[in-house]
N, C-alpha and C positions, 0 to 999 in steps of 0.2 A: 095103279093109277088112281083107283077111287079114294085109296086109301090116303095118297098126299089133296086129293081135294078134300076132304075131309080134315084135313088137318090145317091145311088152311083157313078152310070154313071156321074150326074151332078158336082159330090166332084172329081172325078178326074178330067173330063174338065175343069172345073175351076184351079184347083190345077197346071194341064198344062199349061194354058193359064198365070197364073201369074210365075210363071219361067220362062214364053219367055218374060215376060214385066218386069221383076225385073232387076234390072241392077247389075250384079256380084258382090260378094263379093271382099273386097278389104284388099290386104296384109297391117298390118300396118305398115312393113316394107319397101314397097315397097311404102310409103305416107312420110316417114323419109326424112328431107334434107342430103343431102352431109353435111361433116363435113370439112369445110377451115381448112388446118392446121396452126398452131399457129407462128410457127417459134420459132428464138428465140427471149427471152426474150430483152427487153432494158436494157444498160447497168447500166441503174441505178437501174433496178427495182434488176438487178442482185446485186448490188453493197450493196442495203437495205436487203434481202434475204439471202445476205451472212453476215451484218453486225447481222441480229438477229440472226442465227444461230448459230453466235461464242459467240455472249455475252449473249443469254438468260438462258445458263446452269450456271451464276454469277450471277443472278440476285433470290432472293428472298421473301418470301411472309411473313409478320411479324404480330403476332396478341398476340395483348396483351390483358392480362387475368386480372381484379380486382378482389377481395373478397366483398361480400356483404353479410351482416346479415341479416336472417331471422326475421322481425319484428314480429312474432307468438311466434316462438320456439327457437327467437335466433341464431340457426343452422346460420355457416357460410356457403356460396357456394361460388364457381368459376361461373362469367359470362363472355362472350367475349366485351372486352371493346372500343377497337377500332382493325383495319387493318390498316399496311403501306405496303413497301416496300425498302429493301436493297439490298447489294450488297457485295459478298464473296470480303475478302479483301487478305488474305494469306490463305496457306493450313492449318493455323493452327485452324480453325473455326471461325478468327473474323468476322463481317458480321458489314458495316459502314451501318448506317441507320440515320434519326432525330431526334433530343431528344425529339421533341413533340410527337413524336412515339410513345414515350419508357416512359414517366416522371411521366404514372398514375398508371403503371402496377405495381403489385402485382406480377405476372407471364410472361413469356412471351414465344412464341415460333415459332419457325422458319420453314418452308414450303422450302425445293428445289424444283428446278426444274423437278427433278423425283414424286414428291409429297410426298419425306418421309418427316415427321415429328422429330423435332427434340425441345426439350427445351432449353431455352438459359438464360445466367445468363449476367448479366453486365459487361462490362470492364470500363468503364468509359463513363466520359460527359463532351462535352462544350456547358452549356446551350448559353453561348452566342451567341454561333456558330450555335446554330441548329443542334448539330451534335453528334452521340455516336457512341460508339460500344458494340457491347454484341458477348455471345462468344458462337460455340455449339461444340459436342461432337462428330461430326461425323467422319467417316472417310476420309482420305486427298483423297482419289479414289472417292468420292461423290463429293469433292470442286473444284474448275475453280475460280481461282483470275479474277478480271478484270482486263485488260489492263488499265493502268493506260496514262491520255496525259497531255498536257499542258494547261493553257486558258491562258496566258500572249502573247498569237498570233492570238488571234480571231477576225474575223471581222464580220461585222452585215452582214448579208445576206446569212453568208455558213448555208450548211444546219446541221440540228441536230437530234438528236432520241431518243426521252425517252421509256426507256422500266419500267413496272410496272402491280400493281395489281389492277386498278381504279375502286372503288365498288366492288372490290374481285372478278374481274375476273383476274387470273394470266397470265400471260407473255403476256401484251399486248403493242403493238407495235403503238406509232406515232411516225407523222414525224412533221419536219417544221424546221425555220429555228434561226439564233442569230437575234433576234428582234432589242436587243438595250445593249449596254455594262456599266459598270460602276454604275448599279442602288445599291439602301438603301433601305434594308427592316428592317423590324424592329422584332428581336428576340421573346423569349417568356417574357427574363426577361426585356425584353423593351431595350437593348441595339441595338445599329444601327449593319446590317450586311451590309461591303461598297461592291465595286466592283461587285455585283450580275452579272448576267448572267439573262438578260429577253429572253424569246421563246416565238413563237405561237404554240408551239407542245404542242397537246391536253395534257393539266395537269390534273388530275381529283382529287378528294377525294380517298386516299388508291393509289396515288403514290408517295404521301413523300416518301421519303427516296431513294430512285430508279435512277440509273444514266442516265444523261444525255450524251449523246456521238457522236462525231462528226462523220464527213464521212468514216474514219478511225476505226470508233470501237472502237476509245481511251473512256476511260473518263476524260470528259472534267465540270462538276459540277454533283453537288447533288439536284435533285427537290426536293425544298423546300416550296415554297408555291403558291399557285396562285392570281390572283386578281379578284374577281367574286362576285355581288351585291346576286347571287342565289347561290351560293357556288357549281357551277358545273364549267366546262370549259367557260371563255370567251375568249380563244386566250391569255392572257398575265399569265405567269407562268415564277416563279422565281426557280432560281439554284445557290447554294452557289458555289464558282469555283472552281475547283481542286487545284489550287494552296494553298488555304486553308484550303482543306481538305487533302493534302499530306501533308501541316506543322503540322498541330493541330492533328491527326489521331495516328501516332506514338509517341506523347508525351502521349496522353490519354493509350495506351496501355502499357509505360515501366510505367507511374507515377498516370494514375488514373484518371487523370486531365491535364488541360493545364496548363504548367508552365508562370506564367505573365512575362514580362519585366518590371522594375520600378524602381525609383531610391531608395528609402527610404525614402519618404518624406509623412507629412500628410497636405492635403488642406482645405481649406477655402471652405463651402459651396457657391452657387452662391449668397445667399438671404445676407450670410453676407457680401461679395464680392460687391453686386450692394450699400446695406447697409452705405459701408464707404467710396461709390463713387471710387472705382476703376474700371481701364479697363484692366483688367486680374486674373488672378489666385494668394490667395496671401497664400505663405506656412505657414501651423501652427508650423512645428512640423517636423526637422530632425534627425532619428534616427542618434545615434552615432553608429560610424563604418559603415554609408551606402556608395555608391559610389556619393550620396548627399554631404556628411558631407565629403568626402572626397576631392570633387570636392570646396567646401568650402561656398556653399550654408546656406543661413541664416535661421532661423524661426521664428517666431512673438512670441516676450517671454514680462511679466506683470512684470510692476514696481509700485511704491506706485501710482504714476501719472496718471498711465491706460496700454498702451501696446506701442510696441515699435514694429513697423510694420516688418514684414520679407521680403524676398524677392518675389515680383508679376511677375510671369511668366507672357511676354507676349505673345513670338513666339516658337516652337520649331521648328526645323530647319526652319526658316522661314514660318511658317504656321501660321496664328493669332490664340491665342486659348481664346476663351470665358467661358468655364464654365468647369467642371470637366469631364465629358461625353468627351467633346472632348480631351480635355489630352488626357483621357487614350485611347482611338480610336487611337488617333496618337500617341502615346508612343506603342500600342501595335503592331504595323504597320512594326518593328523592331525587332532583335532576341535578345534575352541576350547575353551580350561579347559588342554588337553593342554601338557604340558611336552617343549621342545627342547633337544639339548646341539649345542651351536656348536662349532665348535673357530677362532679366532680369529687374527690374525697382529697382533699389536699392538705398536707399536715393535720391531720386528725378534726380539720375544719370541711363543712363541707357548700361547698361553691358552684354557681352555675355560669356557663361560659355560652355564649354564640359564635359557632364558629361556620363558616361559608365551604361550602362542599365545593371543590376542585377534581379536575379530571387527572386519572388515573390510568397511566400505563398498566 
């Protein structure tokens, strides 16, 4: 019996003696730093903050659907075939986006900003442009047009801001700035797109389509492709300019399509062109009744002998033109109504003509 009081005796001594050597428990509140307050923001981080938060509710998530057959049973399904990104253009549902967006889909359908779903049908395409529209169903209380700006006043260095869905994360936000003005990418149909808009603001996959927008919140182009050996960001991404997408935008929506400028005339490939040793464009073939035929331009017509050459474009407005590509680049450069000077090689004499650009089927 003595021996469990003793043992006791010794579990409290002990049990006291480490409470006077233990060093107090410690509040982890009272182990917490001070918290610096922040202040305000910089005016620019203000200026970016306030630029996403006006334009991210225009900004949309685009995924298009293909059909694929079941190689078993036949059976067709819907799969998701790619992701882009657009942008509400009117309250009316059209939504501009890229055509490579859009050019595989079977289906296709539109994400806001609130994350309703909506489906959307086509309004038209310029594949040359890189550019469409499709249309959705929603109500005008879900839609926010973008602000629409200029790019025929930009200069390299101001800054810029794409907003988009890169690898399908939605409304995401760089920055960076006008790299370099004036660049040529090259379409889907392989036709040249001029005047580009290069940036280093992060482009990724699944931001086609997606605007570009200056310090202003305008838009100012359309991310359209990047340049990248790994096909992620390397710093240079291209943007078609607004200038050309507020021309071509609303002809696609009253007509379906871009209406061409041209004159009525039919050309000479290059291979036959280099062929019979010329240096220019030589015309096959002018419609009667064009603004060609009226302006008084000739065309290459066959007699028993062989052919009797027509007239070889060689400048338009002063521009040298080499091969048919560039014609129509520079013919297309102009509106219809708009007046062109030729400059002509006509019997070995050479002659300058004005002739009035007509619209083209």
């Amino acid at each position: 019996m003595r021996s469990w009081v003793l043992v006791v005796i010794a579990l409290v001594i002990g049990w006291l003696f480490y409470q006077t050597v233990q060093p107090p428990l410690l509040d982890p509140k009272a182990m917490s730093r001070p918290v610096a307050a922040r202040g305000d923001l910089a005016a620019d981080e203000q200026n970016t903050i306030e630029i996403f938060r006006n334009a991210a509710p225009s900004v949309v998530y685009i995924t298009s659907i293909a059909l694929r057959r079941n190689l078993f049973n036949l059976n067709v399904y819907e799969i998701p075939q790619g992701t882009g990104s657009g942008f509400i253009w009117d309250n009316q549902g059209r939504i501009v986006t890229n055509f490579h967006v859009i050019s595989d889909a079977s289906r296709l359908e539109v994400t806001l900003a609130d994350h309703t779903t909506w489906k959307a049908v086509l309004v038209g395409a310029a594949p040359d442009r890189d550019l469409a529209v499709v249309q959705i169903s929603a109500p005008a209380a879900k839609l926010q047009p973008i602000t629409v700006g200029d790019s025929t006043d930009l200069l390299v260095g101001q800054k810029v801001f794409a907003i988009g869905n890169p690898f399908g994360l939605d409304q995401t936000l760089t920055t960076g700035v006008v790299s370099a003005l004036g660049r040529e990418i090259t379409a889907v149909t392989g036709r040249t797109i001029h005047d580009v808009i290069q940036t280093d603001a992060a482009i990724n996959p699944g931001n086609s389509g997606g605007p570009l927008l200056d310090s202003a919140g305008r838009l100012i182009g359309v991310n359209t492709a990047i340049y990248s050996p790994s096909g992620a960001s390397s710093g240079i991404g291209f943007a078609v300019p607004v200038g050309e997408v507020n021309r071509v935008v609303p002809q696609i929506i009253s007509q379906g399509k871009v209406i061409r400028p041209g004159l009525g005339i039919t050309l000479a490939n290059r291979r036959l062109t280099e062929g019979l040793g010329l240096d220019g464009i030589l015309i096959l073939k002018v419609q009667p009744g064009s603004s060609a035929a009226k302006a008084g331009l000739r065309g290459t017509t066959q007699v028993r002998d062989g052919l009797v050459l027509g007239d070889i474009i060689l400048t338009v407005n002063g521009k040298k033109i080499a091969d048919y590509n560039a014609f129509r680049d520079e013919i297309e450069r102009y509106e219809v109504g708009q007046s062109v000077l030729l400059t002509l090689l006509r019997d070995e004499t050479t002659v300058e003509v004005h002739v009035t650009l007509e619209a083209m089927q």
